[in-house]
C-alpha positions as CSV (number, residue, x, y, z in Angstrom):
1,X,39.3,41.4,-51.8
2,X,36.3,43.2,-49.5
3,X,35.7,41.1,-46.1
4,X,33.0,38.9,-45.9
5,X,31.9,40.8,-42.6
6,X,32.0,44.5,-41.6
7,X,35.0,45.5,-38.9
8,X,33.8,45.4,-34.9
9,X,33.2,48.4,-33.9
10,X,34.9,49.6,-30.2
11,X,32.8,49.5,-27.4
12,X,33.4,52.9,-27.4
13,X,31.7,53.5,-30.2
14,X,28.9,51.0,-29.6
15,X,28.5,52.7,-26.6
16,X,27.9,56.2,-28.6
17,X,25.5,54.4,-31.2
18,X,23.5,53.1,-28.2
19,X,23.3,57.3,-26.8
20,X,22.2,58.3,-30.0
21,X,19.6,55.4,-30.7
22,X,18.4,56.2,-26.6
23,X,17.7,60.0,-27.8
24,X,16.1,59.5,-31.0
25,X,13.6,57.1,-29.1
26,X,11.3,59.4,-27.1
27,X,9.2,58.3,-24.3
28,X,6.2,58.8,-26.7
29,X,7.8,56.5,-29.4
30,X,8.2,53.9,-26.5
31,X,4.7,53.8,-25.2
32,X,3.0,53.3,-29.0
33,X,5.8,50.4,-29.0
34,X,4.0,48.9,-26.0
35,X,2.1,45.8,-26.4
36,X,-1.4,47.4,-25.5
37,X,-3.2,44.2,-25.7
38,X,-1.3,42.9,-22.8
39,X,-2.3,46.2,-21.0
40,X,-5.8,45.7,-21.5
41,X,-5.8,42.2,-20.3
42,X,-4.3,43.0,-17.1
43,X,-6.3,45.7,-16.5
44,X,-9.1,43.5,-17.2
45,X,-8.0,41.0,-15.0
46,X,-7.1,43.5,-12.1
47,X,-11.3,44.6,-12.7
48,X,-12.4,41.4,-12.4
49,X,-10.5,41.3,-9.3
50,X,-11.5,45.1,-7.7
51,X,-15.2,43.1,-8.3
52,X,-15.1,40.4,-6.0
53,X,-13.2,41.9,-3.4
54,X,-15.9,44.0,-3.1
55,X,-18.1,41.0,-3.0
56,X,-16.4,40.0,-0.2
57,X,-16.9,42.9,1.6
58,X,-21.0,42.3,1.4
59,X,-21.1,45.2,-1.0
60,X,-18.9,47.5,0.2
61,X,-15.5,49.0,-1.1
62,X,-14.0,48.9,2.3
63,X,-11.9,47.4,3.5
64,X,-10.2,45.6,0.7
65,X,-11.1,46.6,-2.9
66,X,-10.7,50.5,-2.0
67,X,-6.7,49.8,-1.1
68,X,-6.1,47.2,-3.5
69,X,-7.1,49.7,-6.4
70,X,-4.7,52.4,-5.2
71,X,-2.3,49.7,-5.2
72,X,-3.1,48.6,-9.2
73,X,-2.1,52.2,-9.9
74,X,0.7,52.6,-8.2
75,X,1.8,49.2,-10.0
76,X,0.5,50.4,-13.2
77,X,2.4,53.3,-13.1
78,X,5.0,51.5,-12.0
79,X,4.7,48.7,-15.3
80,X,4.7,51.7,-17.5
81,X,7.8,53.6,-16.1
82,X,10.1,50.1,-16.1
83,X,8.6,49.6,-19.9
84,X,9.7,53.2,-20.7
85,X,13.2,52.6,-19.7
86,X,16.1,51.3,-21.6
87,X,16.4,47.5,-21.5
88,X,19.8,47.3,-20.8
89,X,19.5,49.0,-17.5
90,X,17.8,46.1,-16.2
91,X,20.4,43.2,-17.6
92,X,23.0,45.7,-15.9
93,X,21.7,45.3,-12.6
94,X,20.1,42.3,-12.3
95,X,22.7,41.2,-9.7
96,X,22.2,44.2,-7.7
97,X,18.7,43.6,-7.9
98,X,18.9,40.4,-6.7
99,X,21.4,41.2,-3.6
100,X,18.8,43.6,-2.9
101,X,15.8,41.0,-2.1
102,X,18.7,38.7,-0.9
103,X,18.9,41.3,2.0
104,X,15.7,41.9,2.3
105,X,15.2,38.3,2.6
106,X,17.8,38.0,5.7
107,X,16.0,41.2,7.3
108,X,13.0,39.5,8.0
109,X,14.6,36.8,9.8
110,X,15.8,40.2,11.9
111,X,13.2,42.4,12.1
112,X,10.2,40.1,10.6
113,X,6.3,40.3,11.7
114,X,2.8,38.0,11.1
115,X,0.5,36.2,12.6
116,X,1.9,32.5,13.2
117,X,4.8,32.8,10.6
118,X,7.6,35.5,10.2
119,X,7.2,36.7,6.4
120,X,6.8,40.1,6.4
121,X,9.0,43.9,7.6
122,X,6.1,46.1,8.4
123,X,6.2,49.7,6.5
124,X,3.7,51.2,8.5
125,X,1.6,52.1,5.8
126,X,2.0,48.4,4.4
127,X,3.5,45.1,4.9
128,X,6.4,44.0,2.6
129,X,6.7,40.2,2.1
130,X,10.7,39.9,0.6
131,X,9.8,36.6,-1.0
132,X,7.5,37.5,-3.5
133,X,10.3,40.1,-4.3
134,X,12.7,37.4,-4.7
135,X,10.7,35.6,-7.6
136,X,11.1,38.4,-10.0
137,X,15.0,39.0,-8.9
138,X,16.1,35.3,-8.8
139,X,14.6,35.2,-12.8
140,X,17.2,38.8,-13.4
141,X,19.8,37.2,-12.4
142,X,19.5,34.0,-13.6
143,X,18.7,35.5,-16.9
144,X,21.6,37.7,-16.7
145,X,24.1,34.6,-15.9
146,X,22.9,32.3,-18.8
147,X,22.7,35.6,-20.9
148,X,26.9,35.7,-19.9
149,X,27.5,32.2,-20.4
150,X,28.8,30.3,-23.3
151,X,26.3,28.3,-25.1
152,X,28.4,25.4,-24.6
153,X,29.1,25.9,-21.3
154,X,25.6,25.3,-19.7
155,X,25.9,21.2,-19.7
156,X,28.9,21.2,-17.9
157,X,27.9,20.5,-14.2
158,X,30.5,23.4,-12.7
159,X,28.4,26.0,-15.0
160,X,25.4,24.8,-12.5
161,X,26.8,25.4,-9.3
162,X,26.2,29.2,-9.4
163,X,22.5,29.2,-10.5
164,X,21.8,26.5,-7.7
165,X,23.6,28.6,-5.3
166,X,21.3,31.5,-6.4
167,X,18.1,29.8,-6.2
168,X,19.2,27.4,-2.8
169,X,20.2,30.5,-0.7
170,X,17.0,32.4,-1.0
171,X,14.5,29.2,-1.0
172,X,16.4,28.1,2.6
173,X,15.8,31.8,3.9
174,X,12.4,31.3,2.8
175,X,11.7,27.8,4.3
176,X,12.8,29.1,7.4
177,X,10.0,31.7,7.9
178,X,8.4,29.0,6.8
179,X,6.7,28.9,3.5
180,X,7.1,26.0,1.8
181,X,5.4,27.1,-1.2
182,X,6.9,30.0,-2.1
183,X,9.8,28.1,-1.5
184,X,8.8,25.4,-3.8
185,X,8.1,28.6,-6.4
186,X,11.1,29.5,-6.4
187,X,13.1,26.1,-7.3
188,X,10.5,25.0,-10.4
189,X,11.0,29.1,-11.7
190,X,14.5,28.4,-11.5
191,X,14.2,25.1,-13.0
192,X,12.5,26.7,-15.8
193,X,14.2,29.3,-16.6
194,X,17.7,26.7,-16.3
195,X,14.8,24.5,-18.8
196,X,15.1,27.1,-21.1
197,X,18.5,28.2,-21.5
198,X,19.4,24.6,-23.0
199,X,20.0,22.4,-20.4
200,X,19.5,18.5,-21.4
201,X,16.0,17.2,-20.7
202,X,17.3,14.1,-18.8
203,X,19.0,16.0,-16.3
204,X,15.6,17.6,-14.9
205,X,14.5,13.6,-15.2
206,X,17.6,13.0,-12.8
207,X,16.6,15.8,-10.6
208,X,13.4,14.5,-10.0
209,X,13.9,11.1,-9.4
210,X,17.0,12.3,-6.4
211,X,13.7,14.5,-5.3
212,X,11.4,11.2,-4.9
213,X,14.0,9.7,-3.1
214,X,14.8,12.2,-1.1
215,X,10.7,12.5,-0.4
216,X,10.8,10.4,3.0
217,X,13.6,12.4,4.4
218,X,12.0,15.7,3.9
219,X,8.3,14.5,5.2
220,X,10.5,13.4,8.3
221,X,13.1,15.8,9.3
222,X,12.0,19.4,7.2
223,X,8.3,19.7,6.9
224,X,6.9,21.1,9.8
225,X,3.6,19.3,11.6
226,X,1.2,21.6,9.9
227,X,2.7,20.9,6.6
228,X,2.7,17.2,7.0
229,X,-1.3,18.0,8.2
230,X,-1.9,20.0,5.0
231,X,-0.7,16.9,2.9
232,X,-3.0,14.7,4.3
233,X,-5.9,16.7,4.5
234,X,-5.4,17.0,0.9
235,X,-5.3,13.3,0.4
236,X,-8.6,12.8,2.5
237,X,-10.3,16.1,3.4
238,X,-12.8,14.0,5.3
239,X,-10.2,13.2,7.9
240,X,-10.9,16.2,9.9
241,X,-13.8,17.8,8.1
242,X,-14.3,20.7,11.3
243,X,-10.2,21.5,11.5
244,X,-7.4,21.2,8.8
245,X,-10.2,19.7,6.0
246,X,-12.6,22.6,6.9
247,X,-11.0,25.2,3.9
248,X,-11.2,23.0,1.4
249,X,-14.7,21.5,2.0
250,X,-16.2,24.8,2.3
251,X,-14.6,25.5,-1.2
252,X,-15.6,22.3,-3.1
253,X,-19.1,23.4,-2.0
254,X,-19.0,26.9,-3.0
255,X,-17.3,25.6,-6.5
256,X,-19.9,23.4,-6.8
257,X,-22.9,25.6,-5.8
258,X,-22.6,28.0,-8.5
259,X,-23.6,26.0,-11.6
260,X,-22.9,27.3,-14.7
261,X,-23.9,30.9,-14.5
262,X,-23.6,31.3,-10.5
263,X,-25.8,32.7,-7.8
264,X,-25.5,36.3,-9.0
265,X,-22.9,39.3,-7.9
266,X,-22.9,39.3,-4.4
267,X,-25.3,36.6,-3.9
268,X,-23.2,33.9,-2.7
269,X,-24.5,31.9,0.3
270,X,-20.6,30.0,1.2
271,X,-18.9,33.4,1.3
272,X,-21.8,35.7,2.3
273,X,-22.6,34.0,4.9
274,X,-19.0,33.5,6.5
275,X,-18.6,29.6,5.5
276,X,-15.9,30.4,3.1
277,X,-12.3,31.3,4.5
278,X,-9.8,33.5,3.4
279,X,-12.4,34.9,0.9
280,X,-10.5,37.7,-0.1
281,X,-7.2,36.3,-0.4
282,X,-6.6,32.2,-1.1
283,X,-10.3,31.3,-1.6
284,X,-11.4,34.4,-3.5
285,X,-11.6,32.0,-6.8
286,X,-14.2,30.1,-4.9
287,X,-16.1,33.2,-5.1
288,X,-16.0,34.0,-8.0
289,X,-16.8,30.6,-9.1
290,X,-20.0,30.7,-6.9
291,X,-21.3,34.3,-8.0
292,X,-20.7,33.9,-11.9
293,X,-20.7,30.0,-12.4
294,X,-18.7,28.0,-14.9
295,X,-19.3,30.7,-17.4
296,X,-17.4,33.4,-15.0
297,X,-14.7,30.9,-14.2
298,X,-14.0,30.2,-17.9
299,X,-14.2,34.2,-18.6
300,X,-11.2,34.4,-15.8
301,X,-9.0,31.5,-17.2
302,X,-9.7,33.0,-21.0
303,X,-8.3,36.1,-19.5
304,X,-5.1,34.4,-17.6
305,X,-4.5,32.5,-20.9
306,X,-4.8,35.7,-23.2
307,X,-1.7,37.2,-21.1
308,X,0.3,34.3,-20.9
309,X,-0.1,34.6,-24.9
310,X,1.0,37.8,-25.4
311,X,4.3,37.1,-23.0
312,X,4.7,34.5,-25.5
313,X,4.7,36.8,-28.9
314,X,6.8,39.3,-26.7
315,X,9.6,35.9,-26.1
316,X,9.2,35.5,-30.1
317,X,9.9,38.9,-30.6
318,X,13.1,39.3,-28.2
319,X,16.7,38.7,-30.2
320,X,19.1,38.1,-26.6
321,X,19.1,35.8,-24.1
322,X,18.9,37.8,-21.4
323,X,15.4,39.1,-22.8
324,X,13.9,35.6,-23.6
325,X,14.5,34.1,-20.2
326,X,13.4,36.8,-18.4
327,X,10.0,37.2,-20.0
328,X,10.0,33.4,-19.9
329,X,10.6,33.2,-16.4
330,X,8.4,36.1,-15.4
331,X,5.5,34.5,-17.5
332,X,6.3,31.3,-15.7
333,X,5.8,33.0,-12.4
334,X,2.4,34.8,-12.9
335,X,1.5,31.1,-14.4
336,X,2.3,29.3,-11.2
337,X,0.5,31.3,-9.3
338,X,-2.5,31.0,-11.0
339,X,-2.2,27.4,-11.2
340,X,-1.0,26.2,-8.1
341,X,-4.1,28.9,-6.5
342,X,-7.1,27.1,-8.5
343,X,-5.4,24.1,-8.3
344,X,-5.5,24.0,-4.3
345,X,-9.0,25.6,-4.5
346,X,-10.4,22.4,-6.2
347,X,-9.0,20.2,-4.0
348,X,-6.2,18.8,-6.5
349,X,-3.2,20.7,-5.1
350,X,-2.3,20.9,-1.1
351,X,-3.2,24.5,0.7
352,X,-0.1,26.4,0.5
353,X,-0.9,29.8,0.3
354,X,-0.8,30.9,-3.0
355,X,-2.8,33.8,-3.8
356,X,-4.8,34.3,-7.0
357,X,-2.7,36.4,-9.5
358,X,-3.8,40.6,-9.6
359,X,-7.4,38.8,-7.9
360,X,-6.6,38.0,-4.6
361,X,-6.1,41.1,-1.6
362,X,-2.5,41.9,-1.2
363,X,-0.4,44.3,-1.7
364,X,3.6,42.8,-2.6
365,X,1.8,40.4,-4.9
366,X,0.2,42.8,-6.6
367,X,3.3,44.8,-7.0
368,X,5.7,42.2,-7.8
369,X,3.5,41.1,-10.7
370,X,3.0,44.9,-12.0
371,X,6.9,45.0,-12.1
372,X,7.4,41.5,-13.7
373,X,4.7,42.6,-16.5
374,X,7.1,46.5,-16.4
375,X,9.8,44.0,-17.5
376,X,8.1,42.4,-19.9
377,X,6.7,45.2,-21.7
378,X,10.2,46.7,-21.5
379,X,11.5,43.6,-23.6
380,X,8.8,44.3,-26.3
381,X,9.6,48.1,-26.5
382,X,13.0,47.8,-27.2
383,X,12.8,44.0,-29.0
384,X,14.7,45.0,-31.7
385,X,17.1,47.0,-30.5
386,X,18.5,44.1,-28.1
């Protein structure tokens, strides 16, 4: 009688298999495999972006959308090498890749610089911040650990204590510098990834009720005075319209100003005429918003929401673990920026920070998101081989 299922192969063999599969697929075959759509809306998005920064320059490419486009191609080259390269490589190393920002994370609290808050280890030709490093390898290895564990496994509370240890280390080391938002990233990308890889709905509910509880103890003895400021000023802007309510008055104006097809390209009177803060980085969706209207605005969002589709179909198409949670998590990341950056813009999210994703000026950003979106392509290329 013939087995119902074919013998295991030895890893050795496996192994061989995989070498032959690896040489057959040439790095042409890989690139056709790429989800081009996705390409296109990012570059897209990256345009839009190279566009108001030099807006906010007065017309001029200097001194912010001349470096920020030689950073989009060195991330863009950087997307495309990471898609080109065998999946597995990644799910091998996530750890490393993780102990890596880990470190990176402790050096600034070593050898860290800025202007108020220590977040960045100056390069000299640029200035690294480790924590927007840290989102994409806290999803790797957290990706990589549920990928490991037993389905069963994952509502057993001793199955939890090493993904909370992997996200609590690096959000503490974070706080510390301290950014409370990126901080707070961190956790709900952790959460959802956790989400994701089965764990029982009620147990987030738990979670955040201990969170409320816990809210009196943290606005006491861990948020720093400007943070407690920042919370207030979001309650009642009015409060101090001239100091901490001054950023996001300017920007309900601008918002507001721009109707629904805007002022024109360059011709915005909040940010042109030096109302408007932090126009290039955590206000440059204010810009926008003035310049091209309601119209531009929902152009931008149709954009954001185009990519977060395609991550979606790219999820569908993935076979392991390891590939879903990471494409999930790295989609969940690119999404929290963009929402928690318009949300605080409007006025219905504190000022933490956040900058606009592949929009706003900044270079780690930028970067971190071109390798999150190398990942992701990467899972699509070699979807069904995984």
């Amino acid at each position: 009688m013939r087995p119902l299922l074919p013998p295991r192969r030895s890893q050795t063999a496996l192994l061989q298999a995989r070498s032959r599969e690896d040489e057959a697929d040439t790095i042409w075959r890989r690139v056709l495999r790429m989800d081009w759509l996705l390409i296109v809306l990012i570059v897209a998005l990256a345009g839009i972006g190279l566009a108001i920064l030099y807006s906010a320059a007065d017309g001029s490419w200097q001194p912010w959308a001349d470096r920020q486009a030689v950073r989009f191609g060195i991330g863009l080259a950087l997307m495309l090498t990471i898609a080109a390269t065998a999946f597995r490589i990644w799910r091998r190393f996530a750890y490393v890749f993780y102990a890596a920002a880990l470190l990176l994370l402790v050096a600034v609290e070593l050898v860290g610089v800025g202007d108020g808050s220590q977040r960045w280890i100056s390069l000299g030709f640029m200035n690294l911040q480790p924590s927007e490093t840290m989102k994409v390898a806290l999803v790797l290895a957290l990706a990589r650990y549920f990928h490991d564990l037993d389905a069963n496994q994952i509502d057993r509370a001793i199955a939890l204590i090493p993904p909370a240890l992997l996200t609590a280390v690096p959000a503490l080391l974070v706080m510390r510098q301290p950014d409370l938002g990126t901080a707070t990233i961190l956790i709900v990308l952790a959460a959802t990834v956790i989400f994701m890889a089965g764990l029982a709905w009620w147990k987030f509910a738990l979670a955040a009720i201990l969170a409320a509880a816990a809210g009196p103890v943290a606005w006491q003895y861990l948020l720093h005075d400007y943070q407690r400021d920042r919370i207030l000023t979001f309650l009642d802007p009015s409060r101090d319209p001239h100091g901490a309510g001054y950023h996001i008055l300017q920007s309900k104006i601008g918002l507001g100003s721009g109707g629904l097809f805007g002022k024109g390209f360059t011709g915005g009177t909040q940010s042109q005429l030096s109302f408007l803060p932090e126009k290039h980085t955590d206000f440059i969706f204010t810009l926008l918003a003035e310049e091209f209207g309601f119209f531009g605005s929902i152009l931008l969002v149709s954009i954001m929401i185009g990519i977060l589709a395609c991550c979606y179909a790219v999820m569908a198409r993935c076979q392991s673990v390891f590939a879903r949670l990471l494409v999930v998590g790295l989609a969940a990341n690119f999404f929290f920026y963009a929402f928690i950056n318009m949300g605080m813009v409007m006025g219905v999210l504190p000022v933490v920070g956040v900058p606009l994703p592949m929009v706003s000026y900044g270079g780690t950003s930028m970067l971190t998101l071109m390798i999150g979106f190398g990942f992701i392509q990467s899972a699509n290329v070699h979807a069904g081989r995984l």
